[in-house]
C-alpha positions in Angstrom: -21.3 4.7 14.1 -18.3 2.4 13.5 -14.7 3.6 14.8 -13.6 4.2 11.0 -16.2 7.0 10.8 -15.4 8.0 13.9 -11.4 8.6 12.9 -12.7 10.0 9.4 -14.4 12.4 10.7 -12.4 14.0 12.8 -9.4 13.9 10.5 -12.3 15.7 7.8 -12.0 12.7 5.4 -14.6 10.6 4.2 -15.1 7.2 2.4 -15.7 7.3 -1.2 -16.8 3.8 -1.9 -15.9 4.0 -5.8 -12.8 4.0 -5.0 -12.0 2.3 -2.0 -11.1 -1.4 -2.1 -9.3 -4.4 0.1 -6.7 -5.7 -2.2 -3.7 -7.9 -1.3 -0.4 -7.9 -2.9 -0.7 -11.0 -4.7 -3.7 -8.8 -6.6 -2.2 -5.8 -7.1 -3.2 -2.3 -6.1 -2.1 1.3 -6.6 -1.5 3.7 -3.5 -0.2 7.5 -3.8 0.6 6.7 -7.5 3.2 3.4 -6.5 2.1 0.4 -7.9 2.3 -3.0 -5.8 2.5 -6.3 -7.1 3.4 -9.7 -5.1 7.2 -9.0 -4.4 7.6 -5.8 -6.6 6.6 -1.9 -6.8 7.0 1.0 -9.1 6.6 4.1 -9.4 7.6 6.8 -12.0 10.3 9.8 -11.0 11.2 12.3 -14.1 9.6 10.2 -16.5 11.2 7.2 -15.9 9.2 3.9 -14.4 11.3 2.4 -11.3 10.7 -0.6 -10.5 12.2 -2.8 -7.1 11.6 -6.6 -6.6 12.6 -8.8 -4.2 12.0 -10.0 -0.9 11.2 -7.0 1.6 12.8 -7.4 5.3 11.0 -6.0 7.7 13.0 -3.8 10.4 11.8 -6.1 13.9 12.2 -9.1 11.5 15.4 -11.3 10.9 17.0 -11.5 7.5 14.6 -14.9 6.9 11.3 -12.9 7.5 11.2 -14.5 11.8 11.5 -12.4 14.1 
């Protein structure tokens, strides 16, 4: 059994394959109803669509992305 089943089970979670893909940011992809694209997200709050762009910092990293 690979580790992932191992850590999904135990949490009592389990893959569901029709909805479960790798995506990268220059794709796209929605998580816990933010959306992510290249350098921007968004998200709605009271009916309203946010949405933040720009370059994302982060924490152990210096303001040009080294660390």
């Amino acid at each position: 059994m690979l580790a992932t089943a191992f850590i999904l089970r135990d949490l009592k979670l389990k893959l569901e394959p029709n909805k479960t893909q790798l995506a990268s940011f220059a794709q796209g992809f929605e998580f816990l109803g933010v959306h992510f694209y290249r350098d921007m997200y968004s998200y709605l709050w009271r009916q309203k669509r946010v949405e933040v762009k720009g370059k994302f910092v982060r924490p152990w990293q210096g303001p040009d992305g080294y660390e």
